[in-house]
C-alpha positions in Angstrom: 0.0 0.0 0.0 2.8 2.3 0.5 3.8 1.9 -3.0 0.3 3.0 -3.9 0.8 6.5 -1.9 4.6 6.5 -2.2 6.0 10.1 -1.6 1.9 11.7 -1.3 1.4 13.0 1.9 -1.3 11.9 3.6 -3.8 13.8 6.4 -5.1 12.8 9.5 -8.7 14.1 10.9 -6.9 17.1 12.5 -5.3 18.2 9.3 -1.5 17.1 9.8 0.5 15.5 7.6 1.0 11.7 7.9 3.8 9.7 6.1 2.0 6.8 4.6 5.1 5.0 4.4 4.8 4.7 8.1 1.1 4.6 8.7 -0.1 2.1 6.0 2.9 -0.4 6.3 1.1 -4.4 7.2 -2.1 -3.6 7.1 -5.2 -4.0 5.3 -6.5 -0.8 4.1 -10.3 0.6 2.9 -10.1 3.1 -0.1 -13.0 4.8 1.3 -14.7 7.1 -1.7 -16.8 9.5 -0.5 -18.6 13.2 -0.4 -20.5 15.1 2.3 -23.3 16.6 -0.1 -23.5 12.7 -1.0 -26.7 10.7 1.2 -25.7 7.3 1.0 -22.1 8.5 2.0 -23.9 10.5 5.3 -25.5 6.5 5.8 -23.0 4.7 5.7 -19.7 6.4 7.0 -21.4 6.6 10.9 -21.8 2.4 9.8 -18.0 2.3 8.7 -16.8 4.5 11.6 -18.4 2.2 14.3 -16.8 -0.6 12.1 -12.9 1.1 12.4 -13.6 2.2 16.1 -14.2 -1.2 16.9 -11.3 -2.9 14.8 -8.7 -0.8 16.5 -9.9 0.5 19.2 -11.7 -1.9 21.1 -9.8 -5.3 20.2 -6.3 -6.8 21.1 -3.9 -6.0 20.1 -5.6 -3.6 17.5 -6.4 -4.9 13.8 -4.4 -4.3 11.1 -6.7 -1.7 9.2 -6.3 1.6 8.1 -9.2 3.5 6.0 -8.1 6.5 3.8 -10.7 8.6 2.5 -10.5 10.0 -1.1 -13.1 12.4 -1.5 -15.5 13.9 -4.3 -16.4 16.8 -1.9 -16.9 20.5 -3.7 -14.0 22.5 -2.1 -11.2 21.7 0.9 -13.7 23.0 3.5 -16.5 20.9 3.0 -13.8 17.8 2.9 -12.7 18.7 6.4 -15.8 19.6 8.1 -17.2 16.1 6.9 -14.1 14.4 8.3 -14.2 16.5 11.5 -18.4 15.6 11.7 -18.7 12.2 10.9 -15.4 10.5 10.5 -13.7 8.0 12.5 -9.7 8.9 13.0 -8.8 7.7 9.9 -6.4 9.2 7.3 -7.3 11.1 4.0 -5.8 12.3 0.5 -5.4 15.9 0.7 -8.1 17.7 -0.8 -5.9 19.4 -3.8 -4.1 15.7 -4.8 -5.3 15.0 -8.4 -4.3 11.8 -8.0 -7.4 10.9 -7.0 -8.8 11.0 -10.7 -6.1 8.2 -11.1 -7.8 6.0 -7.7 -11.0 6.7 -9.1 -10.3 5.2 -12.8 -7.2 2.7 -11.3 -10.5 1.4 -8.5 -13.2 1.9 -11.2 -15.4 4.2 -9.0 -18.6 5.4 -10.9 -20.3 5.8 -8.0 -20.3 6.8 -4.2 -20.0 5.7 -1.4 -17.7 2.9 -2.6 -15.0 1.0 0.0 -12.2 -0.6 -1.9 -10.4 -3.1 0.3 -7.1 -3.3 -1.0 -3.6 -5.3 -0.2 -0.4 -4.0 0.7 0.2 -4.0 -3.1 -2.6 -1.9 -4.0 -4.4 -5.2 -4.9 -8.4 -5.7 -4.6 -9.0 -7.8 -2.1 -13.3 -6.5 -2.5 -14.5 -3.7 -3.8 -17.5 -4.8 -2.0 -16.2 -3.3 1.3 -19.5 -1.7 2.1 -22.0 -4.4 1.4 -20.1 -6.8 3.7 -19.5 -4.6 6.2 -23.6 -3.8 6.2 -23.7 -7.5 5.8 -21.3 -9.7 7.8 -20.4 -6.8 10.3 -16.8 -7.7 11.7 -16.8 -11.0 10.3 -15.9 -9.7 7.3 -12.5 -8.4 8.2 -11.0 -12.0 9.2 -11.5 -12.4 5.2 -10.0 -9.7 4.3 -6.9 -10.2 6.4 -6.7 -13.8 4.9 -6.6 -12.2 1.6 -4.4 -9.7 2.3 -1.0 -11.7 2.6 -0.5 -10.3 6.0 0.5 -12.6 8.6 -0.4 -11.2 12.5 -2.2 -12.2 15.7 -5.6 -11.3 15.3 -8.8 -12.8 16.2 -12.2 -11.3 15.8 
């Protein structure tokens, strides 16, 4: 995954800079497409925040996930106010990075909210992040790890 973001700064929920090459390394990571003007995307992030909150937060030792939200928002402000409203403390590409056209067409998004569940090589793992996650609930992550190629103590 760091290859996928090498040398693009990434931001937290508070707006600093995070080096993915040290936040992303072993873990499985959600391509989180998304907008604030968008309703299904106001449904379902609450749904994926509860899912991340959960996964690293409330299990030991914590999961090896990472979400990183690529947004369709209108302008910078609206991207941050969404991710300070409704976001779980999960990274983002920086509002201004045109390299989200290239996610978009590399993931095949036509559509929002979409959660691409990728390996550490950039790799679909689902791009059905969203429906299992309504679906299957936590379950769905011990898949995902098994198709990630990532070898760690975790149990759901």
């Amino acid at each position: 995954m760091v290859d996928v973001f090498s040398g693009r700064p990434l931001v937290s929920k508070d707006g600093l800079s995070v080096d993915p090459e040290e936040a992303l390394p072993n873990k499985v990571v959600g391509l989180y497409f998304s907008a604030a003007w968008c309703s299904p995307c106001r449904d379902f992030t609450p749904i994926l925040c509860d899912f991340y909150t959960e996964l690293l937060e409330e299990t030991e030792p914590p999961a090896p996930f990472e979400v990183v939200f690529i947004s369709s928002d209108h302008s910078a402000e609206e991207m941050a106010s969404y991710m300070r409203a409704m976001h779980g403390n999960w990274l983002a590409l920086p509002f201004h990075d045109p390299y989200k056209h290239d996610l978009k067409k590399k993931y095949n998004v036509t559509a929002i909210p979409k959660l691409v569940i990728v390996k550490q090589t950039g790799e679909v793992i689902t791009d059905k992040g969203r429906k299992q996650i309504r679906d299957k609930g936590l379950s769905c992550f011990r898949n995902w790890l098994e198709g990630a190629d990532i070898f760690q103590n975790f149990s759901t």
